[in-house]
C-alpha positions in Angstrom: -13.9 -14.2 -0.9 -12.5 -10.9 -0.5 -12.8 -8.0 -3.3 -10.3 -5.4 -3.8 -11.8 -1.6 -3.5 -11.6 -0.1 -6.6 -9.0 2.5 -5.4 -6.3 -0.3 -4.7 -3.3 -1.2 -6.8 -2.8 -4.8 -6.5 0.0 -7.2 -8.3 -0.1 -10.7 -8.4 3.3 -12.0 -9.4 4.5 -16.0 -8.9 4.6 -19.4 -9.7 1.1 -20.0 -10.3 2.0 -23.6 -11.3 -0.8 -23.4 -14.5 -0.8 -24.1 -18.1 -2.9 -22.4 -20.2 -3.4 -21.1 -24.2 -4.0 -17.6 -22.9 0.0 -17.4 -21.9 1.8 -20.6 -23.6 2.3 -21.2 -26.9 -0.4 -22.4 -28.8 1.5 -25.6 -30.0 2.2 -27.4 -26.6 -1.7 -29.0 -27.2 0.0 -31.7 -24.7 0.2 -29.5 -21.9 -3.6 -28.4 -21.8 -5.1 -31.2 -20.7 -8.5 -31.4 -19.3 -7.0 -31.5 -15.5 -4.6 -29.1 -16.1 -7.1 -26.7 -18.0 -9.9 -27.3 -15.2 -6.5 -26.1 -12.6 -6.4 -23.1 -14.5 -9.6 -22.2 -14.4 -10.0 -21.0 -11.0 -7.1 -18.4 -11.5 -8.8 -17.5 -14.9 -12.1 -16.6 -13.3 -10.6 -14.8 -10.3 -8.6 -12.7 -12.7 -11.5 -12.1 -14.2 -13.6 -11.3 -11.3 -11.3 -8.8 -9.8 -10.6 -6.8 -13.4 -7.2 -8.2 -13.6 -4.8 -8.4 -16.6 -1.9 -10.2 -17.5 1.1 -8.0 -17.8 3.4 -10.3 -19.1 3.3 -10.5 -22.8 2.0 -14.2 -23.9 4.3 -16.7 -24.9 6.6 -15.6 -22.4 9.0 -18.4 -21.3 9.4 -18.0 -17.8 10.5 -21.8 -16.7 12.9 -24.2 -18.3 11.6 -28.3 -17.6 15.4 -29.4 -16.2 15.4 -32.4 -18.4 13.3 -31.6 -21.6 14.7 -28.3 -21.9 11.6 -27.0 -22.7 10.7 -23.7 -21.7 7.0 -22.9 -20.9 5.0 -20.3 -18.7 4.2 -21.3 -15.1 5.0 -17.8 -13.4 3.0 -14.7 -14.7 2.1 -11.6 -13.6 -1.7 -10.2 -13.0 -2.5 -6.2 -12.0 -5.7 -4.6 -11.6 -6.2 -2.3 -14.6 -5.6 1.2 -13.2 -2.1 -0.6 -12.0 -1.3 -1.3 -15.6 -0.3 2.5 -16.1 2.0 2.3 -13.4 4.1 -0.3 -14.7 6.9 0.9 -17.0 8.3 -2.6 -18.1 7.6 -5.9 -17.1 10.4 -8.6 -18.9 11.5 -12.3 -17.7 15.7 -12.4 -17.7 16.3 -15.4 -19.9 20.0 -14.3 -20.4 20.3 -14.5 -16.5 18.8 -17.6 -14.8 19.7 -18.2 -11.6 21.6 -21.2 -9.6 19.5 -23.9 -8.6 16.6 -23.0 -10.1 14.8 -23.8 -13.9 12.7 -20.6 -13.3 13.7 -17.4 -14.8 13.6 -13.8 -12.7 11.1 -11.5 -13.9 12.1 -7.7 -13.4 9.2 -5.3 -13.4 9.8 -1.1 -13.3 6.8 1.0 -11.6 6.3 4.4 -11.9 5.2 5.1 -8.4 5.1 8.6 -6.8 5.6 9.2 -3.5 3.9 12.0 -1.5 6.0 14.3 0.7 4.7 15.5 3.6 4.7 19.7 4.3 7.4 20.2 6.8 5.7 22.1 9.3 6.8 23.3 13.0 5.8 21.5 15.6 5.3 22.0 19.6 8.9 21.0 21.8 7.3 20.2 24.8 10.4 19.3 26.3 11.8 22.9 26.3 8.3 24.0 27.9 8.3 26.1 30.9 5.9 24.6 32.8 5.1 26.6 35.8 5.2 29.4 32.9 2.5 27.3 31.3 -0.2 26.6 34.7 0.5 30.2 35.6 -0.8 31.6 32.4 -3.4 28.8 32.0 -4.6 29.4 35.8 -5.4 33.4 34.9 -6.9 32.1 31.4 -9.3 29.4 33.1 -10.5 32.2 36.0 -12.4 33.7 33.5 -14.5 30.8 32.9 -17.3 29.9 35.1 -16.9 28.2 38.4 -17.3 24.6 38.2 -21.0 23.1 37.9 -22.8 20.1 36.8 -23.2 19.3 33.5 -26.7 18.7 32.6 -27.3 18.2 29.0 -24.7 16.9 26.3 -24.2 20.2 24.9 -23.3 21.7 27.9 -20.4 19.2 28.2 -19.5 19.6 24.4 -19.0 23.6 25.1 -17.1 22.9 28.4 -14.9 20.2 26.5 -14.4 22.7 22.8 -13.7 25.9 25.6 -11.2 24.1 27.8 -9.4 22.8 24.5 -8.8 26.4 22.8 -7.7 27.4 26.2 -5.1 24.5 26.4 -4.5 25.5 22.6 -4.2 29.2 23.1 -1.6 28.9 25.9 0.2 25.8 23.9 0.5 28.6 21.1 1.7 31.5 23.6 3.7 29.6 25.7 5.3 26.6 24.2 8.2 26.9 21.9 8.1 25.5 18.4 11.2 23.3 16.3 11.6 22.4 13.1 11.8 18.3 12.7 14.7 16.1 12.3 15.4 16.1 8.7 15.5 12.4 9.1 12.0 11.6 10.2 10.0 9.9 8.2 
């Protein structure tokens, strides 16, 4: 079995298809019998095990049986507890079920922030001169050494971090820079 790192946010929301005293009511003794209780019991402990909680108030009514009428709790909804400060409002829409179904929609409201990004110039490469460019990278590579073996790793690592800040230093001299699309994502 996988377990979540305690950094994620994870929401469990369905039709977990279980009965149980710990969401219906109390009085429905005929629903928790020892099959359906001993169903439940794997969802119970996995809640458990991955710090879960039920956000859903008990006695929620989130199905209506299409002959008896009677409304229990098979759908709930399980967070991880950090996640439970997120979540605003959590409510089932019994004024509002929907056609061809007996199970009612549950709306939930997160308080979520999104990050923005720094809007930052970047390189156009396509407005680049480029014989500009090789020119000007040509007189900044004749001042390196002439070409040799490379005998020990850092030897290649100073070959590799000089050539870069060469290919930098010209990319910051010589190519132009834009602002991005104010559509990118």
């Amino acid at each position: 079995m996988l377990y979540p790192m305690l950094s994620m946010h994870i929401i469990w929301v369905g039709n977990f298809n279980r009965h149980h005293p710990c969401w219906d009511w109390e009085e429905d003794q005929h629903l928790f019998m020892p099959n359906a209780l001993e169903a439940a019991k794997h969802l119970l402990s996995t809640v458990t095990d991955w710090s879960m909680c039920m956000v859903l108030p008990p006695r929620t009514p989130t199905h209506k049986h299409y002959i008896s009428k009677q409304k229990t709790r098979l759908d709930n909804v399980f967070c991880t507890e950090h996640t439970l400060d997120l979540i605003q409002h959590c409510e089932v829409q019994l004024d509002d079920p929907k056609p061809s179904t007996n199970h009612y929609p549950i709306v939930s409201f997160f308080d979520l922030q999104v990050p923005h990004q720094e809007v930052t110039m970047k390189p156009d490469y396509c407005l680049v001169d480029w014989s500009a460019f090789n020119e000007e990278l040509s007189i900044c590579l004749s001042d390196f050494l002439p070409p040799a073996l490379l005998a020990t790793k850092a030897e290649f690592d100073s070959a590799c971090a000089s050539l870069t800040e060469a290919i930098q230093d010209m990319t910051r001299t010589t190519v132009p820079f834009k602002w991005p699309c104010l559509f990118t994502k």
